[in-house]
C-alpha positions in Angstrom: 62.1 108.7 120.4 65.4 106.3 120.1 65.0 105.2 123.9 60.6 104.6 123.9 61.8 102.5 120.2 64.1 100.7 122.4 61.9 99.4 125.0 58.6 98.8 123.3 60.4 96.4 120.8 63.0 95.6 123.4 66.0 95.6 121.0 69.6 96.6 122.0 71.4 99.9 121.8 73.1 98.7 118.2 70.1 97.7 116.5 68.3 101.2 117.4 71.6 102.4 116.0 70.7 100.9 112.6 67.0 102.0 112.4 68.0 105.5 113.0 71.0 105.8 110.1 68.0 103.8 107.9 67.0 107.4 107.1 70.2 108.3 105.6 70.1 104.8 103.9 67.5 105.6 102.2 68.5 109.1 101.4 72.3 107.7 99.9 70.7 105.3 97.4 68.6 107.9 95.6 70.8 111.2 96.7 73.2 110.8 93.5 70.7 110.1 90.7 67.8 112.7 92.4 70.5 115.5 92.8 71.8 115.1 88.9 68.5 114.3 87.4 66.5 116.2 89.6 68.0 119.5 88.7 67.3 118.9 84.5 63.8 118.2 85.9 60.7 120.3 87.4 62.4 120.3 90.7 59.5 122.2 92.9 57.5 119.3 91.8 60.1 116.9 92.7 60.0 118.3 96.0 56.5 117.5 96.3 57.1 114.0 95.6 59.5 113.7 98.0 57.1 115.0 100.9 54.4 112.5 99.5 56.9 109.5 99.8 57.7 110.9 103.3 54.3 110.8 104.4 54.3 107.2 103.2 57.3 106.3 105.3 55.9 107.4 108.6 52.4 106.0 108.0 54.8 102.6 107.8 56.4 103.6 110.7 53.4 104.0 113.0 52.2 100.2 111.9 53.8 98.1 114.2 52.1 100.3 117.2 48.5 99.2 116.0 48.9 95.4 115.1 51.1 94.1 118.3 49.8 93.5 121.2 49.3 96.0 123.9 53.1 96.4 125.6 53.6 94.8 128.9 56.7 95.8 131.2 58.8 93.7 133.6 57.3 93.0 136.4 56.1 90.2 138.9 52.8 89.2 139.7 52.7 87.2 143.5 50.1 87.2 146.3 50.3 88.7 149.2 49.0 87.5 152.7 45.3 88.9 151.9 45.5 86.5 148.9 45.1 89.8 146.6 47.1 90.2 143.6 49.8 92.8 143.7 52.1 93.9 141.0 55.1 93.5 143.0 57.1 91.0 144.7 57.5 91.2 148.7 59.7 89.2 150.9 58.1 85.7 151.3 59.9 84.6 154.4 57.2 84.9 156.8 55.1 83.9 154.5 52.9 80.4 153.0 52.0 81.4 149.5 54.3 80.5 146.8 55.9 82.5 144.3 53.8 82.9 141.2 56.2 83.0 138.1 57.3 86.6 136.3 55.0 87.8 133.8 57.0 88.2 130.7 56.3 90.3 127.8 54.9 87.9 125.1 56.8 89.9 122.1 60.1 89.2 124.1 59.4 85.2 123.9 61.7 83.3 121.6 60.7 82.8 118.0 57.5 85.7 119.0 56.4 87.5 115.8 55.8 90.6 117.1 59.7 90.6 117.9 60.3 91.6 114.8 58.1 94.0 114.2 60.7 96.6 114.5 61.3 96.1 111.0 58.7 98.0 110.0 59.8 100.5 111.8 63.4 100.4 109.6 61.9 100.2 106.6 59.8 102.8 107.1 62.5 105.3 108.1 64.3 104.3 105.0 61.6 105.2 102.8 61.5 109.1 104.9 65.1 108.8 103.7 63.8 108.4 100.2 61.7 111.2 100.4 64.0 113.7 101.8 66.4 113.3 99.2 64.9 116.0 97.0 64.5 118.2 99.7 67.6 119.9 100.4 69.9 119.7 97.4 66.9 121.2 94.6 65.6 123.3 97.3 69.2 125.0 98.2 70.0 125.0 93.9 66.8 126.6 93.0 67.1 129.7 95.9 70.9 129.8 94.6 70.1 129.4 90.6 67.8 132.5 91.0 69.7 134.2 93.6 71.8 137.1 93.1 75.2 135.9 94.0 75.9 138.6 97.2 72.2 137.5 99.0 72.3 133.9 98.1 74.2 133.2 101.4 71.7 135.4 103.0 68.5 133.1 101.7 70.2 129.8 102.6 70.7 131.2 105.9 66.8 131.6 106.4 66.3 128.4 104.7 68.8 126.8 107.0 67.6 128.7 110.1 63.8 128.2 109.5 65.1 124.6 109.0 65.7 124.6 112.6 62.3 125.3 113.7 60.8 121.6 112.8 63.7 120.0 114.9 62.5 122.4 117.6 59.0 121.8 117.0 59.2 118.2 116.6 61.2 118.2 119.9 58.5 120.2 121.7 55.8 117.4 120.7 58.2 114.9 121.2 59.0 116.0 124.7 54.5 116.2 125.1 54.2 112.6 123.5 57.1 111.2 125.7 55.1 112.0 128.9 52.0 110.1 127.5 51.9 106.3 128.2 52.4 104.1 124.7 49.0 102.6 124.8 47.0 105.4 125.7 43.5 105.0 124.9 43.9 101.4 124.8 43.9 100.4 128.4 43.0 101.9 131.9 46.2 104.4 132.4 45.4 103.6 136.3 47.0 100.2 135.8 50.1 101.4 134.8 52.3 101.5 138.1 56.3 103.0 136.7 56.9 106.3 136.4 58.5 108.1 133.7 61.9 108.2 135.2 61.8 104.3 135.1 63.9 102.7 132.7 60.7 100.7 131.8 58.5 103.5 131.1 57.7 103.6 127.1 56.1 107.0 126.0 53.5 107.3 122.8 56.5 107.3 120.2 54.3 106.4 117.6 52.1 109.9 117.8 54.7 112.1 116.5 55.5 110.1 113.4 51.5 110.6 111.9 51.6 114.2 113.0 55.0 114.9 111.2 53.8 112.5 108.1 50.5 114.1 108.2 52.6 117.8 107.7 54.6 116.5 105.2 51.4 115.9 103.5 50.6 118.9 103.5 53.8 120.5 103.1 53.8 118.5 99.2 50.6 120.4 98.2 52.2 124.3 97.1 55.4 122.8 95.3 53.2 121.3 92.8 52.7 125.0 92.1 55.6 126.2 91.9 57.1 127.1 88.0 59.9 125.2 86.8 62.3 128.2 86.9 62.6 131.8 87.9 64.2 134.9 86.6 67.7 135.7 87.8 67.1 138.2 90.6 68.0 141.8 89.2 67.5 140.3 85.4 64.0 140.3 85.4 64.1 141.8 82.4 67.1 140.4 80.5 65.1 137.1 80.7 61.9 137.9 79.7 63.9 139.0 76.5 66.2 135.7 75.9 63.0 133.6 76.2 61.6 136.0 73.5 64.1 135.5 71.0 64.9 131.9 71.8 64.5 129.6 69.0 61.6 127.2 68.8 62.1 123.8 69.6 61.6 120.9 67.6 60.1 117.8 69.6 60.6 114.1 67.8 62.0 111.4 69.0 65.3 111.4 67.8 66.0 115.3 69.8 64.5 112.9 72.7 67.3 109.8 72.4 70.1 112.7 71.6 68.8 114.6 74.9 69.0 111.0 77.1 72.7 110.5 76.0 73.5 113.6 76.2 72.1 113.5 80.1 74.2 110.3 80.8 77.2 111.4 79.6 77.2 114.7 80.9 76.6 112.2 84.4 79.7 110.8 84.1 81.7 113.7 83.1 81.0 115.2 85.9 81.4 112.5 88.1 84.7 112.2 86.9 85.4 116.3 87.6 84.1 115.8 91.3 86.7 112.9 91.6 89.8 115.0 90.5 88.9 117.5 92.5 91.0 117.8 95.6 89.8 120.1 97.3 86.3 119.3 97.0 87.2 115.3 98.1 88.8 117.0 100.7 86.0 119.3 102.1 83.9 115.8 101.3 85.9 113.7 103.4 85.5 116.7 106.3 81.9 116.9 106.2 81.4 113.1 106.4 83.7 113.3 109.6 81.6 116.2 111.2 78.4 114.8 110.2 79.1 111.2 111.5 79.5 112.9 115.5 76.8 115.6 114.5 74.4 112.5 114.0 75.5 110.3 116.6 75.3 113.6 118.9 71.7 114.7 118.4 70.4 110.5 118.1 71.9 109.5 121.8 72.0 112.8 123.9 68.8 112.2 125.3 69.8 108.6 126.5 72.8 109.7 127.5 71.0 112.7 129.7 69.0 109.9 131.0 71.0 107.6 132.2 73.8 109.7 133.3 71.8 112.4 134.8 68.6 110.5 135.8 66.6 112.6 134.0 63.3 111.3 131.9 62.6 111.2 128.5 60.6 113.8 128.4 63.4 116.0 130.2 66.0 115.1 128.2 64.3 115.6 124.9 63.1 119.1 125.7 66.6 120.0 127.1 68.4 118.9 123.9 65.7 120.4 121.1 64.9 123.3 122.9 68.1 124.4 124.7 70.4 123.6 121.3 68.5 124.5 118.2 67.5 128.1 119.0 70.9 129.0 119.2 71.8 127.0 115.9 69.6 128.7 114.3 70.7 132.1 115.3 74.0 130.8 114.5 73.0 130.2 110.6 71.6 133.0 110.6 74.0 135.5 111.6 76.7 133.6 109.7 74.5 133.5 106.9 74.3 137.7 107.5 77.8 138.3 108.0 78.7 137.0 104.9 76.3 139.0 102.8 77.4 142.1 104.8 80.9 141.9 104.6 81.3 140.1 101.0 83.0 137.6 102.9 85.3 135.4 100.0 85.0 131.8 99.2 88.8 131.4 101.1 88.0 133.3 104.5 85.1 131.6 104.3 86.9 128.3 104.2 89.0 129.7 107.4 85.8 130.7 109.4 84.5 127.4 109.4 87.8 125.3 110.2 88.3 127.5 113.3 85.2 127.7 114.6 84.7 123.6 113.9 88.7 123.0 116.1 87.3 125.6 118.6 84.0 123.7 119.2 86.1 120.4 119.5 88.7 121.5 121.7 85.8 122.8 124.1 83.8 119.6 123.9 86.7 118.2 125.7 85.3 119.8 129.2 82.4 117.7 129.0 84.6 114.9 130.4 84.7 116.8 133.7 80.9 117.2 134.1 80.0 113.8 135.6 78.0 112.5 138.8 78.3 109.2 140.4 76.6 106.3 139.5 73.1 105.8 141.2 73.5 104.1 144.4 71.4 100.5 143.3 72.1 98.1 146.4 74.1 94.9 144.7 75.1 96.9 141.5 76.7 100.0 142.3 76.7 99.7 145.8 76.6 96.6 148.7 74.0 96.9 150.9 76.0 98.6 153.6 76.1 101.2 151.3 79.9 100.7 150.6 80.5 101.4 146.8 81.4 99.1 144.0 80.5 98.5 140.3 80.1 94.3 140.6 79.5 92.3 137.6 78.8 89.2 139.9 75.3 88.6 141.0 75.3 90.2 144.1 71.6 90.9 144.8 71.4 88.6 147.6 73.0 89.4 151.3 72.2 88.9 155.0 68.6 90.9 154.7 67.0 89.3 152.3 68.7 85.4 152.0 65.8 83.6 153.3 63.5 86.1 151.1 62.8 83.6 148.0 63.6 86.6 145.8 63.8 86.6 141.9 67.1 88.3 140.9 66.1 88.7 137.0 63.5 91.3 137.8 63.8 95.1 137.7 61.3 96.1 139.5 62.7 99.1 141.5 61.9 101.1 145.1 63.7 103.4 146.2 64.7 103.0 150.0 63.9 106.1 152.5 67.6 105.7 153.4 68.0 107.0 149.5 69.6 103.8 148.2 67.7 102.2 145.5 67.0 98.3 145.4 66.4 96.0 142.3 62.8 95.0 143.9 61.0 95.3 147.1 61.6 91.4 147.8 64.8 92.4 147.8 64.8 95.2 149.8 63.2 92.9 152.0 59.7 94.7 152.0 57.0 91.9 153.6 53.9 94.6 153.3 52.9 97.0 151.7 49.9 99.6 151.7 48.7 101.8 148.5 48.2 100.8 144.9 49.1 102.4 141.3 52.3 104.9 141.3 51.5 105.8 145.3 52.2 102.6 146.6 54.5 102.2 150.2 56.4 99.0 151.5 57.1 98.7 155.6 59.4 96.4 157.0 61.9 96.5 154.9 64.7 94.8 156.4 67.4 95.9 154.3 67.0 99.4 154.2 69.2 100.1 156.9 66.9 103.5 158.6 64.5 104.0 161.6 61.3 103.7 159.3 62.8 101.3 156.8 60.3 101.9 154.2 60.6 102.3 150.4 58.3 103.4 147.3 58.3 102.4 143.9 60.8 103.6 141.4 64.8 104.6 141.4 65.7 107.0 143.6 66.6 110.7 143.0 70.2 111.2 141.7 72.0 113.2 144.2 72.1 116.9 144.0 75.7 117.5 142.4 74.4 115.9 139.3 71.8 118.7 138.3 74.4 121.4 139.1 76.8 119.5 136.6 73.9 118.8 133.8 73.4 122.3 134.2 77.3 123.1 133.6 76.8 121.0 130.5 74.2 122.1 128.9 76.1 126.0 129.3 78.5 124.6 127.9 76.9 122.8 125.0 74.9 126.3 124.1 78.3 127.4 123.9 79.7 124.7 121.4 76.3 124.5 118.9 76.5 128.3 118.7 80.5 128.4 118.0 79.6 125.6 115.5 76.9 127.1 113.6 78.4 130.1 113.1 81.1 128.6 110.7 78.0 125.8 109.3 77.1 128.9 106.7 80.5 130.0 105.4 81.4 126.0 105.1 78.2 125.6 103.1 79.0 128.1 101.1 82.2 127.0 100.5 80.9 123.5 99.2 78.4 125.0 97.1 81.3 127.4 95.5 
């Protein structure tokens, strides 16, 4: 939901940047102690924990979306000739009624408190960091304590590959919720005239974070459950007999100080073994790097489908979830497989996963090829003869619409019927129009240069090159997650070894 975050608290690219790695904020200042400590401790139930704190952290999340004020987009409120309110500006040259000024979100207004309400939002995420920490390190070190060593890369390749199916899940609902308007329930949906291919349409992002917190609820109940250990897989026995002839324990207080030093320097000690080891730093120093562009990857694809390929955010969510993680998921699991099957060592291992990781990269490199022009938006990409042009001048204003009286801070957008979008209907040079809501139609629109010269609201359709090439990307991305996740399982293993 990086792109609805975006809009509803209208925050730059940068800042959305910053509430998304919150989560692994969160997760680095506990990951060290939780992952140490954690494993001397009753780590199901530390699990649990985690989930409740989780649950927390997107009940934070959600606040924002039910103290600020109901979200209003950019647009212009004038009146037309029949002195009846319209949501959109038309060309005034014919006509006697002022201008009426742009309604601007309050929230956006200088010094506005709700502007910062995105905070919430960032602290919130920061505390799901918190709560996955747990997660993952004593859930992988308990299968693999217990584990006989030939099938524990066979069990973290379910774990990993069952891991998959919330992304997948959470993509589907996200892909639901991103069609629904934010305020739904709050306000007549009639009213609301964008589409969701406008850059100004904001979908319910707040509905997926009570649905996932709600799970995680859940989720915490059975680890509480759980026993603190297991017996070693194939020594069922073996153990049952060690417990039995393990001396009694004697509990006072000095055993208790003795057993907290003993923890903190045992901390330290093997801090310090981590450090020296190269090859470990190494592999360390690796994963960071991989992880860094896995991250970014997954967080700004969907904008990036968007924008490039005009698609919604809907679209684009549903085409990154469930397009790419089916296929990672078969990818951990049949790497997980292979290397139960074939006893695959801890050095081949090591080889799988640097060649599969320089193949994926060198492939990625295609991607470069699979563009599509910019969208043809008259005074932006194109002049309004249709002759193109990135300008960074403020070139909204020509021949057809000079005498107009047209705001040029508005993005208000109809598409022309001569498929070149314009920035507003004033000035596209529209003086009627006919219709309300999503199905309204402006006539006489003297800059869009055709026999009807009418438009409609929204951006036009990006031309039809640019689905063929989404579609050559997304082939070859399939390609690239699958290549990558088949070497994810022998390089986990190798980290774990």
């Amino acid at each position: 939901m990086i792109t609805q975050i975006e809009r509803r608290f209208n925050i730059p690219s940068k800042l959305v940047g910053i509430i998304d790695s919150s989560f692994d904020i969160g997760n680095l200042l506990v990951i060290t102690f939780v992952s140490y400590l954690g494993a001397k401790l009753h780590r199901p139930r530390m699990i649990g924990f985690g989930c409740m704190i989780m649950f927390l952290g997107s009940c934070l999340t959600t606040l924002p979306h039910f103290i600020m004020k109901r979200y209003q987009y950019e647009r212009a409120t004038v009146y037309t000739s029949d002195n009846i309110t319209s949501h959109t500006q038309l060309c005034l040259a014919n006509h006697s009624h002022p201008s009426s000024d742009l309604d601007v979100p309050e929230e956006c207004a200088v010094g506005s408190s709700e502007s910062l309400m995105w905070i919430f939002v960032l602290f919130g995420n920061i505390l799901q960091g918190i709560g996955e920490t747990p997660i993952e390190p004593l859930g992988v070190s308990f299968v693999d304590d217990f584990a006989k060593l030939e099938n524990s890369p066979f069990y973290i390749g379910i774990i990993q590959t069952l891991s998959i199916l919330g992304p997948l899940l959470g993509s589907l609902l996200a892909s639901y919720m991103a069609q629904i308007f934010v305020d739904i329930g709050f306000i007549n949906l009639d009213e609301v005239f964008i589409t969701m291919t406008d850059t100004r349409w904001v979908g319910a992002w707040w509905m997926g974070f009570l649905v996932s917190g709600g799970l995680n609820l859940l989720a915490s109940i059975p680890f509480f459950f759980f026993p603190k250990s297991l017996p070693k897989e194939g020594e069922e026995g073996l153990t049952e007999l060690r417990e039995t002839l393990r001396p009694p324990v004697t509990d006072n207080n000095t055993e208790a100080v003795k057993s907290k030093e003993l923890i903190m320097q045992g901390f330290v000690h093997f801090l310090k073994n981590l450090l020296k080891n190269k090859v470990y730093m190494l592999f360390l120093l690796v994963t960071v790097i991989q992880f860094s562009g896995f991250v970014g990857f997954f967080s700004f694809m969907p904008k990036y489908l968007e924008q490039h390929y005009g698609k919604s955010a809907s679209e684009a969510i549903f085409l990154i979830g469930v397009y790419s993680l089916p296929i990672i998921a078969v990818g951990y699991f049949l790497g997980g497989y292979f290397m139960k099957r074939y006893k695959v060592s801890t050095f081949l291992a090591a080889k799988i996963a640097f060649f599969s990781s320089i193949t994926e990269y060198l492939l990625y490199i295609l991607s470069f090829a699979l563009v599509c022009k910019n969208a043809a938006v008259a005074g932006l990409t194109v002049t309004y003869d249709g002759v193109e042009g990135v300008s960074y001048l403020d070139n909204l204003t020509a021949g057809c619409n000079l005498n107009c009286n047209c705001p040029t801070d508005v993005w208000d957008p109809v598409c022309g019927d001569n498929g070149m979008a314009f920035v507003s209907a004033c000035l596209a040079g529209c003086s009627s129009s006919s219709g309300s809501g999503q199905d309204m139609v402006f006539y006489n629109c003297s800059c869009v240069l055709s026999s009807n010269a009418t438009a409609i609201l929204g951006q036009c359709p990006r031309e039809e090159k640019c689905n063929t090439m989404l579609l050559y990307f997304m082939i070859l991305n399939l390609v690239c997650c699958f290549i990558y996740s088949i070497g994810a399982m022998p390089g986990y293993m190798v980290l774990i070894r």
